[in-house]
N, C-alpha and C positions, 0 to 999 in steps of 0.2 A: 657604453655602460656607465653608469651614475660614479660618482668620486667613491673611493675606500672601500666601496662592492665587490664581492666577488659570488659570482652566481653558486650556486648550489649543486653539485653532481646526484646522481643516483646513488651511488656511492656513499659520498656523504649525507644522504636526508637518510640513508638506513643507520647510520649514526648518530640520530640525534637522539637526545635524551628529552624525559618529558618536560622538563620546565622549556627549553628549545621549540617544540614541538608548539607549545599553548602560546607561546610568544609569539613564531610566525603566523598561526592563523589568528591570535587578537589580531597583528599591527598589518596584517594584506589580506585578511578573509573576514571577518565579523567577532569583535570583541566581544558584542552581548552573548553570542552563541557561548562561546567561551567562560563565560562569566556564569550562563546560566547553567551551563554543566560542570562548572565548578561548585556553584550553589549547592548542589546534590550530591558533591563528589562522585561524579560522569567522566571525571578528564582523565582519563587512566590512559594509560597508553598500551592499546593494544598492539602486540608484536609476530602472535601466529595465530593460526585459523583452520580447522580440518572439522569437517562433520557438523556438528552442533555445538561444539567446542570452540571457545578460543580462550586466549591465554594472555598474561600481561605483562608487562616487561619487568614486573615479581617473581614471576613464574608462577601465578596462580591461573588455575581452568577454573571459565567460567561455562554454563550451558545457556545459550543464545537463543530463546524462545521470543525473544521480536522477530526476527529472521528476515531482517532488510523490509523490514513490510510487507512480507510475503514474495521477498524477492528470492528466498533459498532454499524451494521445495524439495533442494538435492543437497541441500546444505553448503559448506561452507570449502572451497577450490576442491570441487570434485574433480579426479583423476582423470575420467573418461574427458572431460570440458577441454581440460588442456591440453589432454591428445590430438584429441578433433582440430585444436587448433593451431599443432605440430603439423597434421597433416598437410596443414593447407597455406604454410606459413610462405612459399616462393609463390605462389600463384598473385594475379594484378587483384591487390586488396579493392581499392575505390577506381574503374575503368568506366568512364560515363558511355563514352561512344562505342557500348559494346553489348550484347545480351550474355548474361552471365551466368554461368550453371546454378551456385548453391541459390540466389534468389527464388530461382523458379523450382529445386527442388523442395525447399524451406515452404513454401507456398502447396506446393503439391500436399506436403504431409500436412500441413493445417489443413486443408480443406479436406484432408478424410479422416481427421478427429474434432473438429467441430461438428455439432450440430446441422439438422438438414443439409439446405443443399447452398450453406455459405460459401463461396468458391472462388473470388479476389482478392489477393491482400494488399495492401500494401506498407511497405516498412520504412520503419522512422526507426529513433533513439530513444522514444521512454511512451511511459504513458500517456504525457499531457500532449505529446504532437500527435499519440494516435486519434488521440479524442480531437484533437484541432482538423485531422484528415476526416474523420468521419462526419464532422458536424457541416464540414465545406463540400462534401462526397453528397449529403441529402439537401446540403441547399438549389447544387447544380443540379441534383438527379432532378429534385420535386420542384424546382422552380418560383420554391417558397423561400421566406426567409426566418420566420419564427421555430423558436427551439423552445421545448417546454422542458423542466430540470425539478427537480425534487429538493426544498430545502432540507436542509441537513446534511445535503450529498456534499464528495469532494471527488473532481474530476480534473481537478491539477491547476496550477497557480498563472502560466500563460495566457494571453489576455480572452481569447476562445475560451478557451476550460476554463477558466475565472468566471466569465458569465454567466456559465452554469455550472459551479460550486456553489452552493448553497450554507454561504455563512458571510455573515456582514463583515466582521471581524478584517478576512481576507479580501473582498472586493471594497472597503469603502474607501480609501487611497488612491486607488485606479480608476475609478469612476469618471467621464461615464464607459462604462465597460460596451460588448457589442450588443446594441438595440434588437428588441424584441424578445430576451429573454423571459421566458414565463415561469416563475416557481409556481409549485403545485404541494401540498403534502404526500407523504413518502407514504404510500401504503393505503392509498386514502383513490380509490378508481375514480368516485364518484365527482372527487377535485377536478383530477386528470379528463374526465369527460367532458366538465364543463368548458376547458381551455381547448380541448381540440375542435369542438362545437362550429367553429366555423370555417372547416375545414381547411384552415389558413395556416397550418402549422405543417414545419419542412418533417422537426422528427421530434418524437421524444426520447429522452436518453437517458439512463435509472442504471443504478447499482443492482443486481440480482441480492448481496446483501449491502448495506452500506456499512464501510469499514470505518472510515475516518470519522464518522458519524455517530462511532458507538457501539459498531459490530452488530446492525440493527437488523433482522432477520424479520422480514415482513410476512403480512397476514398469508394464511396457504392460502394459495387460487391466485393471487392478488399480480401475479407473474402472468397467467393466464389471461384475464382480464384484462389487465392491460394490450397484450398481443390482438384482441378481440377488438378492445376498442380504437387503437392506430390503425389496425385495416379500417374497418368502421368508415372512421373520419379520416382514410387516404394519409393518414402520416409514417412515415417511416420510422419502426422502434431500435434504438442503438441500446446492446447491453454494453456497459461499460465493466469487463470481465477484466482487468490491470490485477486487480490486488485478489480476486476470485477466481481466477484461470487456476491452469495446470494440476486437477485434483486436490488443489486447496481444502474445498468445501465436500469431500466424499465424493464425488463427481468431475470427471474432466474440467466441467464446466459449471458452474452455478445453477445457471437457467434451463442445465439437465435434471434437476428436482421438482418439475413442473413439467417437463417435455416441450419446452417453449423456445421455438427460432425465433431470433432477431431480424433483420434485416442489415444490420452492420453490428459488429463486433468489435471491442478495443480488447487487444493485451496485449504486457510488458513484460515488466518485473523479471521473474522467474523462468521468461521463456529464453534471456541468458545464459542460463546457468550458474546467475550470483557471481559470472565472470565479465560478461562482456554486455555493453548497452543497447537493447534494442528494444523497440516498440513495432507493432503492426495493426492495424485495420482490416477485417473480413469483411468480406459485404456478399450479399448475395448479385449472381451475374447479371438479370435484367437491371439491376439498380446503377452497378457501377455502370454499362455498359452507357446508361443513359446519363450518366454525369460524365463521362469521360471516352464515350465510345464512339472515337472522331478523330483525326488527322489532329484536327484543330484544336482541339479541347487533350490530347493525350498525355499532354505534357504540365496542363495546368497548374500539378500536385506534385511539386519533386522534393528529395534531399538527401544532400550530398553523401551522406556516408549512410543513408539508410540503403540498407540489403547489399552493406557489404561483405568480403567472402567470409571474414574472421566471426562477426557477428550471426551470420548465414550458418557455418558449420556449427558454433554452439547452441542455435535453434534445432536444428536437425538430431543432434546426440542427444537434448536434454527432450525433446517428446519421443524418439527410443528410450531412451533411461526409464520416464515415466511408463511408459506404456511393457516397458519390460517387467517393472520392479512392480506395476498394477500399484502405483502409488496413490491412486487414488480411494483403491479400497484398505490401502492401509491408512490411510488418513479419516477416511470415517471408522475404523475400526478401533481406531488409537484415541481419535478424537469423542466418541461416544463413552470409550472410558472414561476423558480427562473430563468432559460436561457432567457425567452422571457424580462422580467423587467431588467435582468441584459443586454441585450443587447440594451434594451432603455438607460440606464447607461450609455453605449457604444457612443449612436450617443449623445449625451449629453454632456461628455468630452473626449478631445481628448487625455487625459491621458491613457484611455482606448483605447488598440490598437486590443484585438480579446476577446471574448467571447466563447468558446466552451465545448462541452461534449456531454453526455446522463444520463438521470434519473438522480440522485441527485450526479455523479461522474462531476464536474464542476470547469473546469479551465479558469484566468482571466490575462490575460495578458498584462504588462504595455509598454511602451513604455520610451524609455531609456529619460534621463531627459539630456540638455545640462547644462556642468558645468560653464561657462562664466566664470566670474568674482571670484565668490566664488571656483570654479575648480583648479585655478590659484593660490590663494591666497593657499588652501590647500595641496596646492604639488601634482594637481591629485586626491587626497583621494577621493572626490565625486563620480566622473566618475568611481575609482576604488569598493568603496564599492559600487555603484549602482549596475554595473555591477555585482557584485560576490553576493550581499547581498540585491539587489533590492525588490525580493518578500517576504525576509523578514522583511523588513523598512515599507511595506503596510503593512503586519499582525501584526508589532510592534503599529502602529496606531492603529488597529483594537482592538490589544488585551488590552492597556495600557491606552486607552481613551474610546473604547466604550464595552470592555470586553466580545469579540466575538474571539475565539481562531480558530486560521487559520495556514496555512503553506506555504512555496514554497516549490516547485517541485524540486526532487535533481537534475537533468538533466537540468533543464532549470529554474534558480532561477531569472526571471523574471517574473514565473509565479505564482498565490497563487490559492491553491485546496478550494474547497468547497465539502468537503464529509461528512456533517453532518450523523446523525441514521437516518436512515429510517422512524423513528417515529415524525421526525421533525414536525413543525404545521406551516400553510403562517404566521402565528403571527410571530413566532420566525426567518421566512427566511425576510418578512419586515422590521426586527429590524435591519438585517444583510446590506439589500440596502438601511436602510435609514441611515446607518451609512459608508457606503461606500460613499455614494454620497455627507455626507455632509465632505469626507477626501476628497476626487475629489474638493468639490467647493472650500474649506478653504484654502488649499494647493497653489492651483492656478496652478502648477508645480509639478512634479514630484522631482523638486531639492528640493523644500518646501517641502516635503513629507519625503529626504530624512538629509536633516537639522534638522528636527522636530525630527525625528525618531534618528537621529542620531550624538543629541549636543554630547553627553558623548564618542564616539569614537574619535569625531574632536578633543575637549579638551584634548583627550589621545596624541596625534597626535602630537597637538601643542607643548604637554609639553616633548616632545622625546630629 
């Protein structure tokens, strides 16, 4: 142990106070992260958590409409999660040399709430290893190596999913990332056919909507179509269902708004329970059987703590929950409320430049704010933090005046998501537009919006 250290207990980290708190993660986790959610007044220190609620170590509730990025379709330590995982607390957690119950039960129930006849999974830790399993699943199936990706997409930051993320921003550092990656336009068939044209491609892999991207809900048919054109041209189609799974979108599944099988399937997020970390890949049986359906090949794909029992039991109770609570019809039920009021929003001010989504995955789009005079005055700064920090200057209002926690979109940070739990109530989503609307009228502008949101970075600014 280092000189005049003394480690840390459990105990003690539930003691610490916030300035404590921001201290350890600057000086052993990431200062800018730190800095940058102090910029906005973000560094609160949250201390409880139930439902759609949490609370600060003020004692103020707040209503939680990011919802982990759609990681909390049951909201926030549901009860049943930690039972499930009461039950199963003495049994061998991580037992390599052994076939273990909840894996293959957790497996059983995905394959009879997915879509056709998807029927292997396999389980990792989040969603960028499920996307790293699937993309290595259609290389060995099809014997190809090219992967065609949608720019604008984001399918996770590992150097696999990095390839086909579709934003410079996040791959140009890493470069060169894995060869053969082909971007196409998002919604655009016509793109997509030309790159599969010579039937050299293992798979293509798409968002049913893209979230990071902007909550971009592509042309009807466009789902369809594509499925049409991957057989066509023999490529394998992977929906990347992480952030659109578990009746997010009105639907179990996304690519249930179309009637449209995959061939491989990615989810994460939510299929924990907002408790415990897990990722998985569905593929259908001839597929996987030909990548991996060998003595010799069966072992190719492993990891260590994937479809362990603790992460296995909370897969298992959080698609009963779902499928009890038919949370997916309340989430387009709740969700068609919150789009049609928030599109009245819409014709109301003209700050509000689009409204879009499906079921309770709902992205709000601003319109850039002119800097005039004050633009001037601050060397640019306005225009420049609009521009790069815009949707988070509207959540900074949201969060630090009316205590409704929101986000933007890393793709497109002029956009702020609304993905509350599924369990949300019209009570709590009218709290959400009557406090939107009264930043809309107060504001007057988007530069008001962004002034308000953003004295203490100008002040930095000035004083450089």
């Amino acid at each position: 142990m280092k000189d005049n250290m003394k480690y840390i207990t459990c105990d003690d980290a539930l003691k610490l106070n916030r300035n404590q708190v921001r201290e350890n993660y600057k000086e052993y986790i990431n200062a800018n992260f730190v800095s940058m959610l102090s910029m906005l007044q973000f560094d609160k220190l949250f201390v409880k958590a139930k439902g759609v609620s949490v609370w600060d170590s003020d004692g103020n509730e707040y209503l939680d409409f990011l919802g982990g990025y759609g990681a909390l379709n049951l909201g926030h330590n549901p009860d049943e999660i930690y039972d499930a995982i009461e039950k199963v607390r003495d049994l061998p957690n991580i037992l390599q040399a052994a076939v273990n119950d909840f894996p293959g039960a957790l497996a059983y129930d995905l394959a009879l709430i997915t879509p056709g006849d998807l029927k292997r999974s396999f389980f990792c830790n989040s969603g960028a290893e499920a996307v790293e399993g699937a993309l290595k699943l259609a290389k060995i199936a099809s014997g190809k190596h090219k992967i065609v990706y949608c720019n604008n997409s984001f399918h996770g930051k590992s150097a696999g999913a990095l390839s086909v993320t579709g934003r410079e921003k996040y791959q140009k550092y890493f470069k060169p990332l894995v060869p053969d990656s082909i971007p196409v336009e998002y919604g655009d068939a016509k793109s997509l056919e030309n790159a599969l044209k010579g039937k050299d491609v293992a798979a293509f892999i798409v968002e049913p909507i893209q979230g990071e991207g902007g909550v971009i809900v592509p042309p009807d048919g466009y789902l369809k179509e594509v499925r049409e054109l991957t057989t066509k041209y023999e490529s394998y189609l992977i929906f990347d269902e992480v952030q659109t799974g578990f009746g997010r979108t009105g639907k179990m599944f996304a690519c249930e708004h179309e009637g449209v099988v995959p061939d491989i399937m990615c989810v994460a997020k939510s299929l924990g329970g907002g408790v415990m970390p897990i990722g998985a890949y569905i593929a259908k049986d001839e597929v996987w059987k030909r990548g991996y359906g060998s003595m010799e090949k069966c072992l190719l794909h492993t990891s260590t703590f994937g479809g362990n029992t603790l992460a296995c039991a909370a897969g298992i109770t959080v698609i009963k929950l779902i499928m009890d609570r038919n949370l997916p019809d309340a989430a387009k039920e709740k969700g068609e409320y919150f789009l049609n009021k928030l599109k009245a929003l819409k014709e109301k001010h003209k700050l509000i430049k689009d409204v879009r989504g499906k079921g309770l995955m709902i992205g709000v789009e601003f319109n850039q704010p002119e800097g005039g005079f004050i633009d001037k005055l601050s060397g640019g700064a306005v225009s420049k933090l609009s521009n790069e920090y815009l949707g988070s200057l509207v959540a900074g209002e949201l969060q630090n005046k009316h205590h409704i926690i929101t986000a933007y979109t890393l793709n497109n940070p002029n956009v702020i998501r609304f993905e509350p739990p599924l369990i949300v109530t019209k009570e709590q989503i009218d709290k959400v537009l009557d406090a939107l609307d009264e930043i809309m009228t107060k504001s007057g502008s988007l530069l008001g919006i962004t002034l308000s949101s953003a004295k203490t970075v100008l002040g930095s600014l000035f004083n450089r």
